[in-house]
N, C-alpha and C positions, 0 to 999 in steps of 0.2 A: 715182555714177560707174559707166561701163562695166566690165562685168569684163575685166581681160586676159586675154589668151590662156593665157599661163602657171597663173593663178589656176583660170580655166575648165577646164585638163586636169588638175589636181590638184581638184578640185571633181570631177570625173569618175571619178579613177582612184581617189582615196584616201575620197572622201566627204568630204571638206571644205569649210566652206563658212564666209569670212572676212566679218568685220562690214564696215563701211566704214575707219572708222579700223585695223582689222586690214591691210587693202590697205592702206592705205596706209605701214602701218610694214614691208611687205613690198616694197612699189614703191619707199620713199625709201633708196638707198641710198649715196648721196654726200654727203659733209660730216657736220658733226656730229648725230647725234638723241639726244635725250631722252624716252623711251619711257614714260612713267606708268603702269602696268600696276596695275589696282585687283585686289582680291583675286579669284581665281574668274576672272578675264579674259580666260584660255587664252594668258600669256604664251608658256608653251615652244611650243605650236603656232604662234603667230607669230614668233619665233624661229629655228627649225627652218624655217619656211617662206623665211623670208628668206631663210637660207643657203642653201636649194635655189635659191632664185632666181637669186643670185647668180652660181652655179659652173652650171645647165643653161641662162640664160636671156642673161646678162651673160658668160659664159663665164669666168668666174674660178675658176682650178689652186684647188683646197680645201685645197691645202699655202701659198698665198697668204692663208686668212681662221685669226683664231683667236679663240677662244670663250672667256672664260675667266668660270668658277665662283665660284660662294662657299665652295662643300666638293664633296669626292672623289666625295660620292653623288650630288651635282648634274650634276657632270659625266657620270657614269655614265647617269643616267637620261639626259641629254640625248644623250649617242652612244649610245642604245637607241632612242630615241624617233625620231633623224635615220636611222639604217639602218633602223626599219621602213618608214617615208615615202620613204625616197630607196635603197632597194636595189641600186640601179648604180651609185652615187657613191661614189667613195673615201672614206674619212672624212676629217671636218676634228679638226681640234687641240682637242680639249675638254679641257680641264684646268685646274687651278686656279691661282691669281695667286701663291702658294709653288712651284710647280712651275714656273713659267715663272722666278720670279725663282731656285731652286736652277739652272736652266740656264748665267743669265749670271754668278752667282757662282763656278761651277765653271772657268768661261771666264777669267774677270777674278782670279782667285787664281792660276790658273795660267799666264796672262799676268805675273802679279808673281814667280816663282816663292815661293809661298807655299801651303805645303798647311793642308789645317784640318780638322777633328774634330767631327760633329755632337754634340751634347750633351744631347738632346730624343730620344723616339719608343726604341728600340731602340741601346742604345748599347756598344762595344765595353770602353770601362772605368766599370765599374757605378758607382767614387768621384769621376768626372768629370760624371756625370748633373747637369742643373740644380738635380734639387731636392733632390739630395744636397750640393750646393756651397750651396745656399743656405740648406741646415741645418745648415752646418758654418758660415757665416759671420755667420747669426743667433747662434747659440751662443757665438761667440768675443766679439760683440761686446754680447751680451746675459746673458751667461754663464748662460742657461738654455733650455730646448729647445723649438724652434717648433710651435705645436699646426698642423694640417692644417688648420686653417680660417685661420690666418694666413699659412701657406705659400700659399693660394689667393690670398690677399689682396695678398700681398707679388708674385706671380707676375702678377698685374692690372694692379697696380702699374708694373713693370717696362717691360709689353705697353703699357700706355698713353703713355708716355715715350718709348718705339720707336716706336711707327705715330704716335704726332703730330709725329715727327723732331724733338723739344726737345732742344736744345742743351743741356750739362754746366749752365749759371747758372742751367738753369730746370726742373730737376730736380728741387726742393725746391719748386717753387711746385703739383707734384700732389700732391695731398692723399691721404694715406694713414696709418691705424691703426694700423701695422707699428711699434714701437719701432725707431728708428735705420735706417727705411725707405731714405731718403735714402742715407746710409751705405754700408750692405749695397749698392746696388745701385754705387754708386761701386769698392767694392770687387771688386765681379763682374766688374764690365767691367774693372777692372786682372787680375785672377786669368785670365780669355780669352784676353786681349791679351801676357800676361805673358814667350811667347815667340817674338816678331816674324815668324819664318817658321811657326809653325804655328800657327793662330789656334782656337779652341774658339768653336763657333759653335751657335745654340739657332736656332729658327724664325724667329721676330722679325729677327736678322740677318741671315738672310738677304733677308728686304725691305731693310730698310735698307743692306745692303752693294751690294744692286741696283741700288737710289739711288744710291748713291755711284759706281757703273760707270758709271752713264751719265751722272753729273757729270764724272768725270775723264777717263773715255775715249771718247773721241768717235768713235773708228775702231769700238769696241765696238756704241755705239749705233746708229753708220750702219748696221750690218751687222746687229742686230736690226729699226732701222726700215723697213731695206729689204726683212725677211724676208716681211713681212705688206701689206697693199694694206687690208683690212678687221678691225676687230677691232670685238668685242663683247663687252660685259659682262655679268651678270645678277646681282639683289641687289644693285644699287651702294648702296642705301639702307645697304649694312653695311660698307661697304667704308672702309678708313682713309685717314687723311694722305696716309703712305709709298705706299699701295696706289692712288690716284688720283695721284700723282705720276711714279710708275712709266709709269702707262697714258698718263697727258699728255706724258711723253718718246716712247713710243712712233708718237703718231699726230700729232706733230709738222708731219710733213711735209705728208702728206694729207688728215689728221684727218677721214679716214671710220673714225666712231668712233658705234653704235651703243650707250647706256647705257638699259640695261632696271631700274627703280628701282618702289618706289611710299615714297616719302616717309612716308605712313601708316602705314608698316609698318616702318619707322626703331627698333629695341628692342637696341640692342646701343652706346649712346654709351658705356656700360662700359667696355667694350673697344674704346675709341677709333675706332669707327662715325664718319662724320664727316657728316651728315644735311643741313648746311646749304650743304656743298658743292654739292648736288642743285640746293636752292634758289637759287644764284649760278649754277648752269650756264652759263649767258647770260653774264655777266660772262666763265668762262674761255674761254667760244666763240660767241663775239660772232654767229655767221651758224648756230645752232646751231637746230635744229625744234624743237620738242615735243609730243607726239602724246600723248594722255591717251586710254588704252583702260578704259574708265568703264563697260562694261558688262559684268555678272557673271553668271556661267552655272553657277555651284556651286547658290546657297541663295535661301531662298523670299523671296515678296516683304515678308513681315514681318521675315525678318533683314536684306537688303538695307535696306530704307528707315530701320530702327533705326538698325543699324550706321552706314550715310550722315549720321545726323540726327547720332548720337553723334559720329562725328570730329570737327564744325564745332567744336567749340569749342575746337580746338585753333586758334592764329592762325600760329603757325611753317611754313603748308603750301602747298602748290598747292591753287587751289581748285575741287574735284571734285565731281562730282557721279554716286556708283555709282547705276548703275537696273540692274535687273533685266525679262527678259519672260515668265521663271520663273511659274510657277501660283500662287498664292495657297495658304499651307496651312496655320500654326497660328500664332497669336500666340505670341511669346514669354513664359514661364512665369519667373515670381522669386517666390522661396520663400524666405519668412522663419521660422527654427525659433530653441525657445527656448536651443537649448543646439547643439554642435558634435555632440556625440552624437545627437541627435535628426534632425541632416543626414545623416547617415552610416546611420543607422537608416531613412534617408528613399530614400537611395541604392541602398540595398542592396535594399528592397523594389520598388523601381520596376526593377533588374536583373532579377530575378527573374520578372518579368511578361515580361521581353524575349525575343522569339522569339528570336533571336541575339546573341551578346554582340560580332560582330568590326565592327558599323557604332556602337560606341557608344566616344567616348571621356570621360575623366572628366582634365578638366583644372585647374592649377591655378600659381599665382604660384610656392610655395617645395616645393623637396626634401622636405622637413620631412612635410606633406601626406601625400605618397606613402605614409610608414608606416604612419600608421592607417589609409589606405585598403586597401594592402596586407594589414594585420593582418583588415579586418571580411573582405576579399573571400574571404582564407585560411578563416574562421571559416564562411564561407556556402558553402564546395565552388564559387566562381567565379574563372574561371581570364583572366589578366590578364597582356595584354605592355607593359611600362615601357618608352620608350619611349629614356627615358634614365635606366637606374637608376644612383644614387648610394649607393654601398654604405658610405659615408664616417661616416655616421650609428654604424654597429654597432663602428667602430673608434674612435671618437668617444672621447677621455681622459675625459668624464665617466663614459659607457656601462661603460668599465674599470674607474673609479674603485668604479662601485655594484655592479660585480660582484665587487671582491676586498673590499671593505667585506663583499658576502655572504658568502664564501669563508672567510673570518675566523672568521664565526659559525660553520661546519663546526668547523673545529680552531682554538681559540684561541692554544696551541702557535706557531702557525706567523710568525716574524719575518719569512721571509722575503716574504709578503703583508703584513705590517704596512709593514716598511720603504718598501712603494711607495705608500701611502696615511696614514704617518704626518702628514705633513704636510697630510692635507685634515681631519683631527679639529682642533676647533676649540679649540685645549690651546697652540701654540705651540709645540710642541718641538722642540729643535734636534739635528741628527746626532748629536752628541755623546751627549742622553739616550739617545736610542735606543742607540747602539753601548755605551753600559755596561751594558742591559737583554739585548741581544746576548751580550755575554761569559758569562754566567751561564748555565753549564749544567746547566739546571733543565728539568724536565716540564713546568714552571706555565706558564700562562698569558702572553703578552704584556703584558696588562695586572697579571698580581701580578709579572712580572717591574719595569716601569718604577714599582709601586707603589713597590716593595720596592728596587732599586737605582737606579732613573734621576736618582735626585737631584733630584728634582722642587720647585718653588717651592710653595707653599700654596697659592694658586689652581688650578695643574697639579692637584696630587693631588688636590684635590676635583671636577676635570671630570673627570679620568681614573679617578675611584672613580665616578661618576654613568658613563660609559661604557660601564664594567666590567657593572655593573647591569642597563645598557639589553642587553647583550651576552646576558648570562643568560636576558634573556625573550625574547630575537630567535625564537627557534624558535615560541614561540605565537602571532606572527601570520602574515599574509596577506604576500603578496611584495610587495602596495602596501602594504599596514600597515608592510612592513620598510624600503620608500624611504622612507617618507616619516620615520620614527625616524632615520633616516642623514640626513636633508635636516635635522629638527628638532631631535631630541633630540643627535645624536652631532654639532652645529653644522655640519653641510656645507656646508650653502646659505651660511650665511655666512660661512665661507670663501671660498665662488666668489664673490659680491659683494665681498668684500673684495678677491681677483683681481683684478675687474674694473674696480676705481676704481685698484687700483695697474699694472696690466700693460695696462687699454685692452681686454680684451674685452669680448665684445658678450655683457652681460647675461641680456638679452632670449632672445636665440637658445641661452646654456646652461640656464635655466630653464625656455624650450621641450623640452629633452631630456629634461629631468625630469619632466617633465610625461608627453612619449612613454611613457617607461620607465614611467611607471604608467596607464596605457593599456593596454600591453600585458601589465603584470604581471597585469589583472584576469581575465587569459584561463587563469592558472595555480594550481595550488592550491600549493607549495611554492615554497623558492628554485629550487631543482633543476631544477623545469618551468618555470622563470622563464627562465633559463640556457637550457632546451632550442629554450622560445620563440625565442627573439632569433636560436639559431641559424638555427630552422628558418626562420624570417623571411626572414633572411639568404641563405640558400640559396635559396630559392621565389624573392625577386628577383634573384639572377644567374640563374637557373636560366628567369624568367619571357622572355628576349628570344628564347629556342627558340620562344614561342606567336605570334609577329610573326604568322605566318603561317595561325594557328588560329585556332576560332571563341572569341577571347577578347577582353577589356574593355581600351582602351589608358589607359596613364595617364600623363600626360607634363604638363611645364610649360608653362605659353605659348609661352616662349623655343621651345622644342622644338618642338609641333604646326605652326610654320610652317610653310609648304609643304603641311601634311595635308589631311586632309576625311573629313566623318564625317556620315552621315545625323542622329545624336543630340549632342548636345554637352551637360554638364553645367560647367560653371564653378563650383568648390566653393571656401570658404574665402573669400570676399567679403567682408570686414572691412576695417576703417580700421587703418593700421599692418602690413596685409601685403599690400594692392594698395588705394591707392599705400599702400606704405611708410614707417615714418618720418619716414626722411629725405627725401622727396619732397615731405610735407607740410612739414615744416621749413623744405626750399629755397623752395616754393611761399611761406611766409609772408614771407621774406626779401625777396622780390619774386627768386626765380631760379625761372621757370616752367620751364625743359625739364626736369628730371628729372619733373614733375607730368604737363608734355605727352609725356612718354615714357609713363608710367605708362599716360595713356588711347590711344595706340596698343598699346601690351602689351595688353591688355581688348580693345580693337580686334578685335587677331590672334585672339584668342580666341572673338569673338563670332562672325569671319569662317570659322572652321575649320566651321562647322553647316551642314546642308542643308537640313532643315527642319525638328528641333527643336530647338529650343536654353533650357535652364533654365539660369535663374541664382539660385544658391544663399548666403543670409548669415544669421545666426544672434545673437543677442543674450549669449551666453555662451560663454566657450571657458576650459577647464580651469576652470569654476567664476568664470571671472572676466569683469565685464559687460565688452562691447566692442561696439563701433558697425558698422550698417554700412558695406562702402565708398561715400565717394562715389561711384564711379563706378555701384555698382550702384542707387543713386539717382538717380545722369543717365538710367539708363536708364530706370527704375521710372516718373519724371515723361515721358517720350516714351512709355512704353507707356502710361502711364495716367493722361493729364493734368488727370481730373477725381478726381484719389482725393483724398479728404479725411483728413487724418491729424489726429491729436486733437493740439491745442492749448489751453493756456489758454485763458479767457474774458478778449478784451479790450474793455478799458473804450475807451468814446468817451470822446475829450480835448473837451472843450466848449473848451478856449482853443487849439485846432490842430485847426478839421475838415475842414484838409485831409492829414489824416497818413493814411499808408497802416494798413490796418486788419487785412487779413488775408494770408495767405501767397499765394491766390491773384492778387493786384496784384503777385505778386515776381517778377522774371524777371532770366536773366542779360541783360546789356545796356541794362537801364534804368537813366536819368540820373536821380540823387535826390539831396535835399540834408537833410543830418543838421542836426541843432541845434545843437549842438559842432562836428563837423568840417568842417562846409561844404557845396560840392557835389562828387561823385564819380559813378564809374559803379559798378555790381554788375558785377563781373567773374567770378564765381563761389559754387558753392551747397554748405559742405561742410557735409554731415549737418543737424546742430541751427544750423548759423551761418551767413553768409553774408561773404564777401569784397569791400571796397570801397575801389577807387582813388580817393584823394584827389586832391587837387592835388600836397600833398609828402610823401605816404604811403601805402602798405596797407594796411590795416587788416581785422580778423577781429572779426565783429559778432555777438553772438547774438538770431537771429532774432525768436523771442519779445518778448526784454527790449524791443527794437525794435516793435518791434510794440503790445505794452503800454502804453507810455510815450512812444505816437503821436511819436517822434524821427524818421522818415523820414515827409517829402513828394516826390510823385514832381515832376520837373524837366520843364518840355516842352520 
């Protein structure tokens, strides 16, 4: 296509210079578009271009178009990015889809006269905050006190319920961990609501109350739909219910309605992301474009085509095709180590060699990660911005727990650290004992106190004498010798198992801590320096988001690195059970593939963040115990490397089936085969040692080998 004029003097003036599909998501500016933006695409530049187009070309007031964000820093860059391009333009309205919707709330309450109290951010009465009502209304109805990782959970919860606008009946049908989930939040919304002219209001209602203005006031919404002529989105792949319903009241009339999305990049259904709206486009706007900008200008042509090959196998998508005209520069590297320490050890040496640490980031699935990254990078004098540090971990009730369990060992004396961790000794004891070992005002010890008065059963007195015991030699070990006495001998750990079958938490993730806390213990020679550690840990990551700016190593989770870019990318922690997760795999077996197809978008984003190198890292061992790699680092392992031979049994030819598939390389996903027992199905997928196969009236999870062995699959033509 010919260049327009307008393209041509910005080509001139600014040094820009737009693909074809880029023209043309700048030229279309009437009726609805759907904008595909693959990773690397130079969305904001076509973006920002438009709206110049728009207001110096089409001649539309800039207080006529508005822009709206997925977060406050989006918006920011974007009215940084439009005034350096557009210098003599007034600015247009960039801001975010809570900021628009706090406008017509404020509007619409005060039209009812009806004033209200935000509850969330910065709040005037600190016992009114949400997540001080929500630990006052776990409490009452739990009669015991919400740990931080359930208060996250509960607050997820809530968010999800709000942006998918589910009505009070369908409340209980989101699934959630929270004891008396349900409940609590029934109770929240009456506790807000409780006195009709002044409403208590948290983020979430404010979308929701938005909705409801433009349900019930029609005078409201004419006089928003009339304000704007053009709006645009950006991030719609993240965008909720509430939050696309909002925007579909809005451009009602006109519906020149710009949605800048990439479907691929969909990682927030969590938090009620609504991914398949994308995919209906068409449905809610029948006359509606869509423009797929597929060419990536970040990363080399080996992450590009990887990355490209790897999405396909998601089938929930548009389907794209990223190319690159990028240089050619290194295959992608996956590196397999025998243990979790041996990655870290791997890590740290390949910094080390690095001319600079500010184009390098080390990414990863869970929070969790960040610490012993944290702890090696601390240990090597390398200096590192968290991108999103989670300080949650060092507040953490276990983290507490093993530090007043050490504290103890100091002065035995001391009831009053007994009393907060009596109940994690694996003895039973009830308030009671303890408060009669209290009364006694003696020197002795806690434990000759409860020996000697607590009134102990037979059982008690002999754990609580074996304690005593363990107590006495505490001081001759190591600060990991001493967890791991509190996890074993002093019965800790089974306690928190026991927790976790009776209260529902997540197992997994407290004996992950435990794990941490002896990680980092190994860096210390006493309890004392144990204790200093954690501090100083603790400090260096608040302390590390002052290094944004410096020449330092970023470390951040997938979720987070969106939007980034980094000449180095490491992907650490590649395991089965922490990318995909679980429950991903769980849902996956069920036959409920999106949390799985979430999973390899997450991987995705991740693989997308590199410029031109990118290592992907997984390890056979973690805290001493075997673990697999992830699939997904597999999916890619076999596109990088489709003739690697992995060691297999020797399998026998079947002389009575010589047509049975014989070796792994006849396997692919996508091929029709028919088993001996189930029939014919297709391979839908390849996890680790197994492979996944649609039956006719089933899924099924096959292991490769035994398959392979016992000549049970023939392929299908």
């Amino acid at each position: 296509m010919s260049l327009h004029p307008f393209l041509h003097k910005k080509q001139h003036e600014l040094g820009i210079t737009l693909n074809e599909v880029q023209q043309k998501a700048v030229l279309t500016t009437e009726g609805p578009l759907l904008l595909l933006a693959s990773p690397g695409s130079g969305k904001t530049t076509t973006i920002i271009m438009r709206i110049g187009y728009l207001i110096e070309e089409k001649g539309i007031r800039p207080e006529r178009i508005k822009a709206v964000t997925f977060s406050r820093a989006s918006a920011v860059d974007m009215k940084e990015r439009y005034q350096t391009f557009f210098p003599n333009l007034e600015v247009v309205d960039f801001s975010t889809i809570h900021s628009l919707a706090f406008q017509v709330v404020r509007e619409y309450l005060r039209k009812q006269c009806v004033t209200y109290e935000l509850i969330e951010g910065e709040v005037d009465r600190p016992q009114y905050h949400k997540r001080m009502v929500l630990r006052d209304l776990y409490s009452q109805l739990n009669e015991e006190s919400i740990t931080d990782d359930q208060l996250e959970e509960l607050s997820t919860y809530i968010s999800l319920v709000k942006n998918k606008l589910l009505p009070e009946d369908q409340w209980h049908v989101v699934e959630c961990d929270v004891t008396n989930a349900y409940e609590i939040l029934r109770q929240y919304e009456s506790f807000k609501q409780q006195t009709p002219s002044h409403l208590l209001v948290d983020y979430d209602d404010m979308l929701t109350i938005a909705h409801e203005a433009f349900e019930n006031d029609n005078n409201l919404l004419l006089k928003y739909q009339n304000q704007f002529d053009y709006i645009l989105t950006d991030e719609s792949q993240d965008t909720s219910m509430v939050q696309h319903a909002i925007i579909e009241k809005l451009v009602n009339n006109h519906q020149n309605l710009c949605v800048v999305a990439d479907d691929d990049q969909s990682i927030y259904t969590w938090r009620a992301a609504e991914p398949k709206y994308l995919l209906d486009f068409q449905k809610v706007y029948p006359n509606a474009q869509i423009l797929k900008m597929e060419q990536n200008y970040r990363s080399s042509q080996e992450i590009v085509q990887t990355a490209n090959q790897f999405i396909k196998q998601n089938k929930n998508r548009y389907d794209k095709n990223m190319f690159t005209e990028n240089a050619s520069h290194e295959q992608i590297q996956l590196n397999s180590f025998h243990s979790d320490r041996k990655q870290i050890e791997y890590v740290i040496e390949e910094l080390k060699e690095a001319k600079g640490y500010q184009d390098i980031a080390l990414l990863y699935r869970n929070n969790s990660s960040s610490i012993v990254l944290a702890d090696a990078l601390s240990e090597a004098g390398i200096p590192f911005y968290m991108k999103d540090s989670d300080h949650r971990f060092f507040k953490h009730w276990v983290v507490q727990d093993i530090l007043n369990f050490m504290r103890l060992t100091y002065d035995q004396t001391r009831i009053d650290i007994f009393e907060r961790i009596f109940s994690k000794f694996h003895g039973y004891l009830s308030k009671n004992q303890v408060e009669q070992a209290r009364r006694r005002e003696t020197n002795q010890s806690v434990f000759e106190k409860l020996l000697s008065y607590g009134q102990l059963k037979d059982f008690q007195f002999k754990k609580f004498k074996h304690y005593q015991l363990v107590y006495q030699k505490m001081h001759e070990y190591s600060p990991k010798e001493v967890i791991r006495q509190i996890r074993k001998e002093l019965g800790y750990e089974r306690v928190i198992k026991d927790m976790c079958k009776r209260l529902g938490f997540n197992e997994e993730g407290l004996m992950e801590t435990l794990n941490l806390l002896e990680v980092i213990a190994e860096k210390a020679d006493d309890m004392i320096g144990f204790a200093k550690r954690l501090q100083h840990l603790e400090t260096l990551m608040k302390q590390s988001k002052f290094n944004k700016h410096q020449d330092a190593v970023t470390l951040s989770t997938f979720h987070s690195a969106k939007g980034l870019e980094f000449p180095t990318v490491f992907m650490v922690d590649l395991v089965q059970g922490v990318i995909p997760a679980r429950s991903d795999i769980e849902a996956y077996k069920e036959g409920d593939v999106e949390p799985m197809e979430e999973a390899v978008r997450l991987f995705y984003v991740g693989m997308t963040r590199a410029e031109t190198r990118l290592e992907l890292l997984t390890y056979e061992r973690k805290f001493n115990a075997k673990v697999q790699p992830s699939k997904l680092y597999l999916d890619v392992n076999r596109i990088v490397n489709p003739l690697e031979q992995k060691p297999k049994p020797e399998v026998k030819k079947k002389r009575h089936n010589p047509n049975a598939i014989q070796s792994e390389e006849e396997v692919s996903i996508g091929l029709k085969v028919k088993h001996r027992v189930f029939g014919q199905g297709v391979i839908v997928d390849w996890l680790s040692d197994s492979i996944m196969i649609q039956f006719e009236s089933d899924l099924k999870e096959l292991v490769l080998s035994t398959c392979l062995y016992h000549g049970l699959l023939e392929e299908v033509n």
